[in-house]
PDB file of the backbone (N, CA, C, O) and the ligand in Angstrom, with CONECT records:
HET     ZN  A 101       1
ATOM      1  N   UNK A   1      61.576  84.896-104.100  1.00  0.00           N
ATOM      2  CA  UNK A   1      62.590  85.871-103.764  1.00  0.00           C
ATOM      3  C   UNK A   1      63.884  85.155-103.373  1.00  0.00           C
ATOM      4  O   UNK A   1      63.827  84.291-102.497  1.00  0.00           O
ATOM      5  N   UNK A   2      65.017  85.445-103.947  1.00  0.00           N
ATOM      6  CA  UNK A   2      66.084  85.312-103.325  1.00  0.00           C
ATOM      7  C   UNK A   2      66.627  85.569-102.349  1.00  0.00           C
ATOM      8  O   UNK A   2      66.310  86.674-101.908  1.00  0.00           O
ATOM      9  N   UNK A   3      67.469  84.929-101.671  1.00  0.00           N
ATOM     10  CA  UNK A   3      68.182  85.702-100.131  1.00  0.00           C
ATOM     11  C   UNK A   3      67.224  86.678 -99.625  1.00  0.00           C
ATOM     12  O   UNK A   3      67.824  87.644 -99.153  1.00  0.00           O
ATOM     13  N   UNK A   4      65.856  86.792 -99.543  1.00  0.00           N
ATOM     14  CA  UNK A   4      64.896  88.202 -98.574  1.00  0.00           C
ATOM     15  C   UNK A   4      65.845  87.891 -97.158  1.00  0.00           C
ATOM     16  O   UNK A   4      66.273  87.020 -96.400  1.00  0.00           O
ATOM     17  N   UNK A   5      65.785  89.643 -97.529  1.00  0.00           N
ATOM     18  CA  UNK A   5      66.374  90.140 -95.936  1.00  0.00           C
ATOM     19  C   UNK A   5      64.783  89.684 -94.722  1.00  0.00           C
ATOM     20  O   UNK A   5      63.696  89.207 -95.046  1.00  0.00           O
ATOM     21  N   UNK A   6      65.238  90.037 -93.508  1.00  0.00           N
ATOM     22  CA  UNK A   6      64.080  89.551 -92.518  1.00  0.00           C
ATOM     23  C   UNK A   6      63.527  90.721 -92.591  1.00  0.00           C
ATOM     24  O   UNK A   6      62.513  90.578 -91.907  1.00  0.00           O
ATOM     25  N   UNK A   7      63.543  92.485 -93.230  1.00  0.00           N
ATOM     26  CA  UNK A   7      62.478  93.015 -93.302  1.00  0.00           C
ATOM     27  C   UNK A   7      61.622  92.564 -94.795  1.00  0.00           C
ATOM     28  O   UNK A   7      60.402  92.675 -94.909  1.00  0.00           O
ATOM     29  N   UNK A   8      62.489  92.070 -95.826  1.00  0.00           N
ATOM     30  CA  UNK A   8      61.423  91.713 -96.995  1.00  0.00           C
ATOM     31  C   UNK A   8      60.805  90.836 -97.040  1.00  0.00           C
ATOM     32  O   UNK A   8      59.951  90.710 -97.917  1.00  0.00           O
ATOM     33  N   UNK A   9      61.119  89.533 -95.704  1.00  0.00           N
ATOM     34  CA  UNK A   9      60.215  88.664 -95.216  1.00  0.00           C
ATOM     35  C   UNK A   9      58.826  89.504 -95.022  1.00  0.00           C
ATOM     36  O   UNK A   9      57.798  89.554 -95.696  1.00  0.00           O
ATOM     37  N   UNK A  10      59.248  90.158 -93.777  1.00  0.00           N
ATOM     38  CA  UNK A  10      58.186  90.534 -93.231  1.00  0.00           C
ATOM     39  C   UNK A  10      56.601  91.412 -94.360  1.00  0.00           C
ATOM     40  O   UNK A  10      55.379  91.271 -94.407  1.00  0.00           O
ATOM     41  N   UNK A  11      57.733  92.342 -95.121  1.00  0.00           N
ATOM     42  CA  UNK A  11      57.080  93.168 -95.726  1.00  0.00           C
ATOM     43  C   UNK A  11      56.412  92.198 -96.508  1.00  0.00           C
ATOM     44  O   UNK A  11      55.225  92.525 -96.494  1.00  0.00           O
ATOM     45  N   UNK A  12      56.578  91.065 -97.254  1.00  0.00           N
ATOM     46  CA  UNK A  12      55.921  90.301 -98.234  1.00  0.00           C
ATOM     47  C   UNK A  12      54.911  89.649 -97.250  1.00  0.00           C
ATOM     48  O   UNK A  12      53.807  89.434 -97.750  1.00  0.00           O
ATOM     49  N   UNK A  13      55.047  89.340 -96.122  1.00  0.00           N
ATOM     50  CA  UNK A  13      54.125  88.832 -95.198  1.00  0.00           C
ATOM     51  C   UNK A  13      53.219  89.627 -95.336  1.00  0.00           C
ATOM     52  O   UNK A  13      52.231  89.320 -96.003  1.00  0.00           O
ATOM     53  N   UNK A  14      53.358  91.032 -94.642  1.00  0.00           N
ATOM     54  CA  UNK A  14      52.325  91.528 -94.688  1.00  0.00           C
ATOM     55  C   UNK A  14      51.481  92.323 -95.498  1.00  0.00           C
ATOM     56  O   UNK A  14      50.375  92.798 -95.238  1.00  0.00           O
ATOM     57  N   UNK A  15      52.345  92.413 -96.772  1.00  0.00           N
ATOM     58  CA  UNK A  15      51.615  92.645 -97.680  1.00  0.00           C
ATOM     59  C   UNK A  15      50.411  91.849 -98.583  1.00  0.00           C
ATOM     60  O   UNK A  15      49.691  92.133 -99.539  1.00  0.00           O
ATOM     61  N   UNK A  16      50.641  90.648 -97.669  1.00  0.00           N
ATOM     62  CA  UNK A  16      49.648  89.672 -98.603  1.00  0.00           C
ATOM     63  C   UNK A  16      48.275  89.574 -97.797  1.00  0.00           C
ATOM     64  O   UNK A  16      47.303  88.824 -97.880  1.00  0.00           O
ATOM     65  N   UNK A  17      48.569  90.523 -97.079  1.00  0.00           N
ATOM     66  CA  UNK A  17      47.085  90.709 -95.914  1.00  0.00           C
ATOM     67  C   UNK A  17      46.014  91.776 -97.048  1.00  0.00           C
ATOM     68  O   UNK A  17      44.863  91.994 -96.672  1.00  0.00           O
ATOM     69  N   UNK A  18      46.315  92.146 -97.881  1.00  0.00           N
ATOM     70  CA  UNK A  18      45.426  93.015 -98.981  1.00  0.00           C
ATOM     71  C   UNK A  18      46.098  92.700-100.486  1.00  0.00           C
ATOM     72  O   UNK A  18      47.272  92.650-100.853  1.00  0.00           O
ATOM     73  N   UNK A  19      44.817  92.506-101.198  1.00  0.00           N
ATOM     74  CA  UNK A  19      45.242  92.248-102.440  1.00  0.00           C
ATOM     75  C   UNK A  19      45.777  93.156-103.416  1.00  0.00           C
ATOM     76  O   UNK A  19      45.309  94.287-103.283  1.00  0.00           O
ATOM     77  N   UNK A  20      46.619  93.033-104.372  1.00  0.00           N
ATOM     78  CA  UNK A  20      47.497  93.658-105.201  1.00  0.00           C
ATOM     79  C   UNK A  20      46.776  94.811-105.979  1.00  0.00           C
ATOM     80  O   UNK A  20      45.825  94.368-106.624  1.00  0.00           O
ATOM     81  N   UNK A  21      46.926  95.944-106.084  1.00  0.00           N
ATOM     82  CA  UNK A  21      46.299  96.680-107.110  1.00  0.00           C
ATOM     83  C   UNK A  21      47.511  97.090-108.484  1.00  0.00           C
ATOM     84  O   UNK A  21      47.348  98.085-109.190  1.00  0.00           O
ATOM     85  N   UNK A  22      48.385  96.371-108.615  1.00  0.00           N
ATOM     86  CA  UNK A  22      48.844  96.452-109.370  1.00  0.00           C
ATOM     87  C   UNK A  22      48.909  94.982-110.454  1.00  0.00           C
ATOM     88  O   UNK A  22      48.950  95.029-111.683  1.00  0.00           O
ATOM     89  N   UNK A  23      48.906  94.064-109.832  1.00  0.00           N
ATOM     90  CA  UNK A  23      48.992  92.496-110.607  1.00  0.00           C
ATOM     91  C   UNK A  23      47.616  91.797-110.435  1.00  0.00           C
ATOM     92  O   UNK A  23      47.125  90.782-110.929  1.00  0.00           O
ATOM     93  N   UNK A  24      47.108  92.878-109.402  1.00  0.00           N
ATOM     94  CA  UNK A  24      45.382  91.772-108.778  1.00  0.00           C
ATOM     95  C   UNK A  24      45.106  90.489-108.041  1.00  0.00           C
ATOM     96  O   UNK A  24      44.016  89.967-107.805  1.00  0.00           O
ATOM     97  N   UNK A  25      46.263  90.110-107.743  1.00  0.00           N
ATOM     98  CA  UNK A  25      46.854  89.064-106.952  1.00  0.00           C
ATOM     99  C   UNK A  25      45.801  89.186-105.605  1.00  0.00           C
ATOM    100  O   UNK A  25      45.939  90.062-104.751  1.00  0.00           O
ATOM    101  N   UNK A  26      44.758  88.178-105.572  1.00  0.00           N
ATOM    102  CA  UNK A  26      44.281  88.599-104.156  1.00  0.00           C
ATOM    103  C   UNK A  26      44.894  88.296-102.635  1.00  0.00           C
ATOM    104  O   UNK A  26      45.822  87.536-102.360  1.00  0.00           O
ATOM    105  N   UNK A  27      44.317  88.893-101.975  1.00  0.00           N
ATOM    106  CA  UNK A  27      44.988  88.529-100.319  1.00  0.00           C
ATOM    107  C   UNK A  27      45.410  87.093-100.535  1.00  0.00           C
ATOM    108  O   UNK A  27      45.049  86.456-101.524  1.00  0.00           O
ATOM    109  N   UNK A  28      45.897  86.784 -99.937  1.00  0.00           N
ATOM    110  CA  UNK A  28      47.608  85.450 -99.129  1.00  0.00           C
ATOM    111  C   UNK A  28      47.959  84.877-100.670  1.00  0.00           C
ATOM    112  O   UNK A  28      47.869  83.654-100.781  1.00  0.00           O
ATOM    113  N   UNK A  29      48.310  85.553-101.750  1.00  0.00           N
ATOM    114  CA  UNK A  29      48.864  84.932-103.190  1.00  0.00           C
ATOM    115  C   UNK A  29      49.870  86.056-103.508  1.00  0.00           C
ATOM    116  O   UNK A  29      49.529  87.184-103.863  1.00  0.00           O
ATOM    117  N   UNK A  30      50.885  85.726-103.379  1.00  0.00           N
ATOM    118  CA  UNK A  30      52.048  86.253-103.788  1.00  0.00           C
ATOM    119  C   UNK A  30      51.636  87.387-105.212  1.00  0.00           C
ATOM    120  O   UNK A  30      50.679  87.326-105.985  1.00  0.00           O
ATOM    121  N   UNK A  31      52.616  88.237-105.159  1.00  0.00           N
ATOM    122  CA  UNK A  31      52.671  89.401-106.046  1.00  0.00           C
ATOM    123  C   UNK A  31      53.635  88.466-107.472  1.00  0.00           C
ATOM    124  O   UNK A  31      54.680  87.838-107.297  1.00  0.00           O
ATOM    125  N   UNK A  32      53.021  88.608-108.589  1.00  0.00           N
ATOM    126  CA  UNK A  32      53.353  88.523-109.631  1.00  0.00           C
ATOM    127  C   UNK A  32      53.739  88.958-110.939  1.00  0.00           C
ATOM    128  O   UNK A  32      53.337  90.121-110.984  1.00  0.00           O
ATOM    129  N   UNK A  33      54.503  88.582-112.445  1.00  0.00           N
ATOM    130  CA  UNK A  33      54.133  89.125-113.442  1.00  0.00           C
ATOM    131  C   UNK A  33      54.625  88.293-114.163  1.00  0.00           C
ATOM    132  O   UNK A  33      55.348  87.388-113.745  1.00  0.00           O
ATOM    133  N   UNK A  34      54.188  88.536-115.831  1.00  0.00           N
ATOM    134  CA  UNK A  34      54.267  87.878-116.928  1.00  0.00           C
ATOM    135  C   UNK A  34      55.407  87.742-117.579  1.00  0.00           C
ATOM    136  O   UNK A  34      55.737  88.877-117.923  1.00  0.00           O
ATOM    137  N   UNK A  35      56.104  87.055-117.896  1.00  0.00           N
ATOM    138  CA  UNK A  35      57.361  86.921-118.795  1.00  0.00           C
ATOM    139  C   UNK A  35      56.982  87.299-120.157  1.00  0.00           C
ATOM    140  O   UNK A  35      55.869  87.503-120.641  1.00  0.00           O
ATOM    141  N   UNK A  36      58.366  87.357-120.762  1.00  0.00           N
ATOM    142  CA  UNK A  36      58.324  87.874-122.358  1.00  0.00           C
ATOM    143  C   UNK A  36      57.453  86.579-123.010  1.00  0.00           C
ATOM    144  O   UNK A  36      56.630  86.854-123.883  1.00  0.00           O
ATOM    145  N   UNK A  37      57.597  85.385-122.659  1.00  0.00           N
ATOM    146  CA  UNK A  37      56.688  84.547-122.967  1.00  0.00           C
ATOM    147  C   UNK A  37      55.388  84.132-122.225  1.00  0.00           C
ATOM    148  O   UNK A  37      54.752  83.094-122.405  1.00  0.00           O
ATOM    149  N   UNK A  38      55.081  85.253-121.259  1.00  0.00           N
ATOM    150  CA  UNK A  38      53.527  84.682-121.750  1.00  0.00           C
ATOM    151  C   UNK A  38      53.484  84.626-120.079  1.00  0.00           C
ATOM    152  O   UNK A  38      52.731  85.277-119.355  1.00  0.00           O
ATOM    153  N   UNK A  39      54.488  83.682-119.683  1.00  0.00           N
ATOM    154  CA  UNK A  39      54.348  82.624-118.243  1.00  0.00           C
ATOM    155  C   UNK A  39      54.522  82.946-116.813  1.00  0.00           C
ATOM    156  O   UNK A  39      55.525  83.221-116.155  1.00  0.00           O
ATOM    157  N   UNK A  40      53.050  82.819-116.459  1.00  0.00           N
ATOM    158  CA  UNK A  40      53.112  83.911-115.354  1.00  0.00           C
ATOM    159  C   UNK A  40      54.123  83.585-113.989  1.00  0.00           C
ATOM    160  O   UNK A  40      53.823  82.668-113.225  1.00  0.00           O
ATOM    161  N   UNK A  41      55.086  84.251-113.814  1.00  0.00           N
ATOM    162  CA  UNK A  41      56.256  84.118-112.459  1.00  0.00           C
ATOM    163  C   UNK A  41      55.974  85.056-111.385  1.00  0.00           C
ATOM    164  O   UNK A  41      55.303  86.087-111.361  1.00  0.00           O
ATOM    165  N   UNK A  42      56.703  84.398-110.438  1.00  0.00           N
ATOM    166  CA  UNK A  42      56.257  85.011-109.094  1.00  0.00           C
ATOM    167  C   UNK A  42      57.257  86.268-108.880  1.00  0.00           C
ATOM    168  O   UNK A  42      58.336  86.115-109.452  1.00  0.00           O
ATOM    169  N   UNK A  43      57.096  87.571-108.112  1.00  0.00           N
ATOM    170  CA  UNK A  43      58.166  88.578-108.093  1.00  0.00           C
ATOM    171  C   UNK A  43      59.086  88.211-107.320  1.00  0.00           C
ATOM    172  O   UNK A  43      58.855  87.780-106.190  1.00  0.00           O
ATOM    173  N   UNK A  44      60.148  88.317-107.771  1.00  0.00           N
ATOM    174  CA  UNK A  44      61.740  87.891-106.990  1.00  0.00           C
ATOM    175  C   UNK A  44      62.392  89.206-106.675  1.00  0.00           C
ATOM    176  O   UNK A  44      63.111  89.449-105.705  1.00  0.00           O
ATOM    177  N   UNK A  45      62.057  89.957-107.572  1.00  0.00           N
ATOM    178  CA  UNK A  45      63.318  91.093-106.680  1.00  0.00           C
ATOM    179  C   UNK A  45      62.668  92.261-105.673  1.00  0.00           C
ATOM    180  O   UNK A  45      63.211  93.187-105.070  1.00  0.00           O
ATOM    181  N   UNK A  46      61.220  91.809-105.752  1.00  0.00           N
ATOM    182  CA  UNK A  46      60.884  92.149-104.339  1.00  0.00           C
ATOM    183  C   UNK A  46      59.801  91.903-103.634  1.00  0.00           C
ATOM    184  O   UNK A  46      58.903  91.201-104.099  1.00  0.00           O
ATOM    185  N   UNK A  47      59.739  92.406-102.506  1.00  0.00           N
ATOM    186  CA  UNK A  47      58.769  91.397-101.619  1.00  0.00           C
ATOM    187  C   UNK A  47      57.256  91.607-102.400  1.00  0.00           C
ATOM    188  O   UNK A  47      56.794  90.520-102.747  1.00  0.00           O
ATOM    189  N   UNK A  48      56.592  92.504-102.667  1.00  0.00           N
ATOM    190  CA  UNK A  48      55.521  92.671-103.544  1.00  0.00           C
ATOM    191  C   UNK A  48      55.579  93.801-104.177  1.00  0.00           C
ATOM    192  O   UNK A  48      56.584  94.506-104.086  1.00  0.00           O
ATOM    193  N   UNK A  49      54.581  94.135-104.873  1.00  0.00           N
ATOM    194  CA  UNK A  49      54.694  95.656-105.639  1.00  0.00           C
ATOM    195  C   UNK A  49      54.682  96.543-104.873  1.00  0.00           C
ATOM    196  O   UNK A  49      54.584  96.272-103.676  1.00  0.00           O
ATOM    197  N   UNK A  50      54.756  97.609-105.212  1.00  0.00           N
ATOM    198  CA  UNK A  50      54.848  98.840-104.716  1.00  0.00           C
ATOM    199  C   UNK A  50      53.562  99.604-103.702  1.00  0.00           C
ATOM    200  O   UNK A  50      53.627  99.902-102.509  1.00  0.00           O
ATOM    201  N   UNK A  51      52.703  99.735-104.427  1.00  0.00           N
ATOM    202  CA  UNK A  51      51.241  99.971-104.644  1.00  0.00           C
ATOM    203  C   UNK A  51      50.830  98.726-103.620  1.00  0.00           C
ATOM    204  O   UNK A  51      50.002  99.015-102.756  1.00  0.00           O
ATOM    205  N   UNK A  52      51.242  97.624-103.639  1.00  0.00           N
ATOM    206  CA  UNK A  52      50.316  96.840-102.823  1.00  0.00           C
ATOM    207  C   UNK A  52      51.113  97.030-100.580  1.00  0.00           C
ATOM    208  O   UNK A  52      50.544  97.029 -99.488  1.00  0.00           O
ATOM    209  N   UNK A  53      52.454  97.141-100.987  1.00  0.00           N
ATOM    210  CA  UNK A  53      53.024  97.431 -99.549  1.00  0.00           C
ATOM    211  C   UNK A  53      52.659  98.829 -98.673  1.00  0.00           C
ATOM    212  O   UNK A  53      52.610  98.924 -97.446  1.00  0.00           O
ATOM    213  N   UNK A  54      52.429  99.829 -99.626  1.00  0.00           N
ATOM    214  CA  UNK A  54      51.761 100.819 -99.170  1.00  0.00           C
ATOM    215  C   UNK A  54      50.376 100.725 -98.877  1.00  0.00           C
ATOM    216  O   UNK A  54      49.926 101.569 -98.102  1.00  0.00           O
ATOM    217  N   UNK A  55      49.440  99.674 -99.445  1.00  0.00           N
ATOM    218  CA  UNK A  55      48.219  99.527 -99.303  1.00  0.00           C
ATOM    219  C   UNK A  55      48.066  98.865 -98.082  1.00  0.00           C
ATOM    220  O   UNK A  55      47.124  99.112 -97.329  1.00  0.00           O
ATOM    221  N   UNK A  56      48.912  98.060 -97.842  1.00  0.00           N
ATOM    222  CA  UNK A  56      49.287  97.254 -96.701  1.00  0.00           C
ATOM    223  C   UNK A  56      49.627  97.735 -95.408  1.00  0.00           C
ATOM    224  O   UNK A  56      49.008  97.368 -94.410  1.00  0.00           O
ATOM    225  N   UNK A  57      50.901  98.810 -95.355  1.00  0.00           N
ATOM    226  CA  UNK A  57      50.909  99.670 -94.333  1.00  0.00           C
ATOM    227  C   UNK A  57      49.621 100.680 -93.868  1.00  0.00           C
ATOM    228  O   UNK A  57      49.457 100.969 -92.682  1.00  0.00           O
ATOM    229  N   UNK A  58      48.642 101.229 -95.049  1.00  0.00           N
ATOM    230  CA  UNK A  58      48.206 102.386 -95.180  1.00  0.00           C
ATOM    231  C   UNK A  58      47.424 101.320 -93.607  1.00  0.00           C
ATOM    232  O   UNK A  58      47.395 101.786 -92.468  1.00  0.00           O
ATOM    233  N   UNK A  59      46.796  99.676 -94.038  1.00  0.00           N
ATOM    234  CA  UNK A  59      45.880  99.103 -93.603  1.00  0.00           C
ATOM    235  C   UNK A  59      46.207  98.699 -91.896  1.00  0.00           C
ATOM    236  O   UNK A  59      45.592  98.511 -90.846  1.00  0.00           O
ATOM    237  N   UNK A  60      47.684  98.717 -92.460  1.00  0.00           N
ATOM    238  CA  UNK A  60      48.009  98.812 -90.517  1.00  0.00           C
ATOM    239  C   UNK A  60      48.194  99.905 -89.676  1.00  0.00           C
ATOM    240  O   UNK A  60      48.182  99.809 -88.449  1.00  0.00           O
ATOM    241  N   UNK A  61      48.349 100.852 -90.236  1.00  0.00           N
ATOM    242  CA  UNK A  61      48.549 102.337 -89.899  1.00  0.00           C
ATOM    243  C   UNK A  61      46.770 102.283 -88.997  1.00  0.00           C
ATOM    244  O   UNK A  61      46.525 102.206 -87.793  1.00  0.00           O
ATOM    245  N   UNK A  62      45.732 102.369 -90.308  1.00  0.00           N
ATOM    246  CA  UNK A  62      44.433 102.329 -89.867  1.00  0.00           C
ATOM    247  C   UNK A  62      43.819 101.526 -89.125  1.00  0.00           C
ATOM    248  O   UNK A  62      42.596 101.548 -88.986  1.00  0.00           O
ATOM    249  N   UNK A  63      44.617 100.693 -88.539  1.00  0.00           N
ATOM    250  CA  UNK A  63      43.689  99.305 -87.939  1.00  0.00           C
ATOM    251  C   UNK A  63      43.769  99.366 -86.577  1.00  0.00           C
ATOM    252  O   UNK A  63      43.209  98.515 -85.887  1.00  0.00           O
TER     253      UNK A  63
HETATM  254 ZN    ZN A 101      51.409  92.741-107.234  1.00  0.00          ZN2+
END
């Protein structure tokens, strides 16, 4: 990620406490995807997917 603000710190922090249901990325491995060639890169324009930060909150909400 570029320049992350200190909440997209955080949010990528704690989103890596549950694994991705969108890329499958398991717990503490960064959210990812595939380039037009093939090569798998890490997500830069945001802290993780979508689907996985909500999975993340849902898990602190419940805890
Ligand atoms: Zn992901």
């Amino acid at each position: 990620m570029r320049n992350p603000s200190l909440d997209q710190m955080q949010e990528r922090t704690q989103s890596l406490a549950v694994p991705c249901p969108d890329c499958s990325q398991p717990v503490n491995v960064a959210c990812g995807y595939r380039d037009r060639a093939g090569t798998w890169r890490q997500l830069e324009a945001f802290p993780a997917h979508i689907n996985r930060i909500k999975a993340a909150r849902a898990k602190r909400e419940n805890a």
